[in-house]
C-alpha positions in Angstrom: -89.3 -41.6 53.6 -90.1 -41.0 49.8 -93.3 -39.7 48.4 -94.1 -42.9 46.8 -93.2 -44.3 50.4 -95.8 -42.1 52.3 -98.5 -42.7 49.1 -97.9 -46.6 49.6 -98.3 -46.8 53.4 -101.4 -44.5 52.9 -102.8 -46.6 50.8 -102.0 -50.0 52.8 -103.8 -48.2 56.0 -106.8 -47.6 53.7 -107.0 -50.9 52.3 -109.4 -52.8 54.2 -107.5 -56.1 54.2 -105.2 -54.2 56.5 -107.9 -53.3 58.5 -107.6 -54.3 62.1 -103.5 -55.0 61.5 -101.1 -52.9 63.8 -99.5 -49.9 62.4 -95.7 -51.4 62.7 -97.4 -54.3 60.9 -98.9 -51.7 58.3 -95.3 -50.6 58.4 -93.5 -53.6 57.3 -96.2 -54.8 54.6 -95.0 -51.2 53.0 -91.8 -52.2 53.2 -92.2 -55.6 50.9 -94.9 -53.5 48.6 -94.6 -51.6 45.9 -97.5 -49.6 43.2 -98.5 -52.1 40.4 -100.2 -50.3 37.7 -102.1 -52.4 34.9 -104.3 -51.6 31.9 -107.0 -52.4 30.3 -106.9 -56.2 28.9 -103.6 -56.7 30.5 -102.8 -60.0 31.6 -101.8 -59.7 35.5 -101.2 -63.6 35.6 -102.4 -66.9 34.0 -104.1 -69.9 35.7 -101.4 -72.3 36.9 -98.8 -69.8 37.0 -96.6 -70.0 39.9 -96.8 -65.8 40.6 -95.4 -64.6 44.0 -97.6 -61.2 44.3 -100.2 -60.7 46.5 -102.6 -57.6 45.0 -104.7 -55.3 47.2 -106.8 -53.4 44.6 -107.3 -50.0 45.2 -109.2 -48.9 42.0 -110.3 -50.6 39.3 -111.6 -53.9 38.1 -109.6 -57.3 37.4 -111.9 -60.2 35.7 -110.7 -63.6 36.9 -111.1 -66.4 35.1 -110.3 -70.0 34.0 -110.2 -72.5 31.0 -112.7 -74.6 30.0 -111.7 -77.2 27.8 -113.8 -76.7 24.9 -115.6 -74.2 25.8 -112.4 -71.3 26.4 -112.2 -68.9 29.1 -115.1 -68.9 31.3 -115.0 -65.6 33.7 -116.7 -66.2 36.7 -115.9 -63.4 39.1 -115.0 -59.4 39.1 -113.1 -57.7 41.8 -112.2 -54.1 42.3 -111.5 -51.8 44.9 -110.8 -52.6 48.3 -110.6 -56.4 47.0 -107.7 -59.1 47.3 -106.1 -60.9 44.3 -103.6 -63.5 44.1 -104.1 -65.2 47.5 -102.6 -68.0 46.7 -99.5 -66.4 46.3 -98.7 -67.5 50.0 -99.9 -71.3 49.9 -97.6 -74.0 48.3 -97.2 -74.5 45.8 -98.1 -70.7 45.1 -99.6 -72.0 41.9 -102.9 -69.7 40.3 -105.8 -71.5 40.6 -107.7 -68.4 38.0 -106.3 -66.2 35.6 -106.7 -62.4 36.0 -107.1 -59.5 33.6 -107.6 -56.0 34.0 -111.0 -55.1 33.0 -110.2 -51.0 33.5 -106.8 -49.4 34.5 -106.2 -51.0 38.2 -104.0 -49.8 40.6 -102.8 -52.3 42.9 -100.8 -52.5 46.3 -98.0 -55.9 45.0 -97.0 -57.3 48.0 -93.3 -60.0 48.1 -95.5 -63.1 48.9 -92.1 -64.7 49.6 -91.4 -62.0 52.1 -94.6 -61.8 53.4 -94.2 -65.3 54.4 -91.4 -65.0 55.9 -93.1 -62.0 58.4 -96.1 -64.4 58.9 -93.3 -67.2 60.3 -91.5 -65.1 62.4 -94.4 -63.5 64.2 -97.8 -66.1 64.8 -99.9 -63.7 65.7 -99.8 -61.8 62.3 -99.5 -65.2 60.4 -102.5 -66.4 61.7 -104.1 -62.7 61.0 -103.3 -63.0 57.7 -104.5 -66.5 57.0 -107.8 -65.4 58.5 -108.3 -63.0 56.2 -107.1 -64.9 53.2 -110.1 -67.8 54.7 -112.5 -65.3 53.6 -111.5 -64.4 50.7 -111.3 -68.0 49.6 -114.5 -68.4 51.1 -116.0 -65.6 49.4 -114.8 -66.8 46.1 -116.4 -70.2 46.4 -119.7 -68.3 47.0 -119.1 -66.2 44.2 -118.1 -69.0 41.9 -121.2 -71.7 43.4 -123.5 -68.4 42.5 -122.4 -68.3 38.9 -123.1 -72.0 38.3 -126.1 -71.8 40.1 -127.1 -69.3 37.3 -125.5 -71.3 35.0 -127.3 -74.7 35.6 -130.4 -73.1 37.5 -131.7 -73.2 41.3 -130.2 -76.3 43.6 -132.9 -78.4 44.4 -135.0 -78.8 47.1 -133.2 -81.6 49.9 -130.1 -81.1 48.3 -127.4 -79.8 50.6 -125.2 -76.9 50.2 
């Protein structure tokens, strides 16, 4: 096993997305990943780009954002370390529903969505692990994004539902 090897698989078992995953699992995530490095203001992928990377961030900060149409790029989240980008890299039709950016130098773990896939169909169990922990995510960014508008536009209203 390489040094970069030993770094990435270090790395993966650190990440907490691979938190709670077996160690053979761990294994074979390291061997569809590879160390993506990006700098500051570097596009990492557009909004409706179809991008088949999965991103485990393990430092620094990636804005994501989306267009407005006349208003621009509105930028309604920040992730950093220990975070998840590009989830939708394993859902058809693997098409970016937000733009990222790096807002400092970011290291990333880039997982083969198109491998992954492949893992997550050959063994249940994992697959449905790994949609689990994509759920959140999603749901976490809904949150995030309902919070922002709720700044945005002010408090929701008594009665009104959630």
């Amino acid at each position: 096993m390489s040094e970069q090897q030993v770094e990435l698989l270090t790395l993966l078992k650190d990440h907490p997305f691979t938190r709670g995953l077996a160690d053979e699992r761990v294994k074979d995530l390291a061997s569809i990943s590879t160390l993506a490095r990006f700098r500051v203001g570097q596009k990492i992928f557009e909004e409706g780009e179809i991008h088949k990377r999965l991103y485990l961030v393990v430092y620094g900060l990636v804005a994501l954002h989306f267009h407005v149409p006349t208003k621009g790029e509105f930028r309604f989240e920040t992730i950093g370390a220990g975070e998840v980008l590009g989830w939708s890299s394993i859902l058809e039709p693997f098409r970016k529903t937000s733009g990222a950016t790096a807002v400092e130098n970011t290291l990333t773990i880039s997982i083969d969505s198109e491998k992954l896939i492949r893992m997550m169909e050959s063994d249940k169990a994992f697959g449905f692990e790994i949609y689990k922990k994509i759920v959140g995510i999603v749901a976490d960014r809904l949150r995030a994004a309902r919070m922002r508008l709720v700044d945005i536009y002010g408090e929701i209203g008594r009665g009104e539902k959630e």
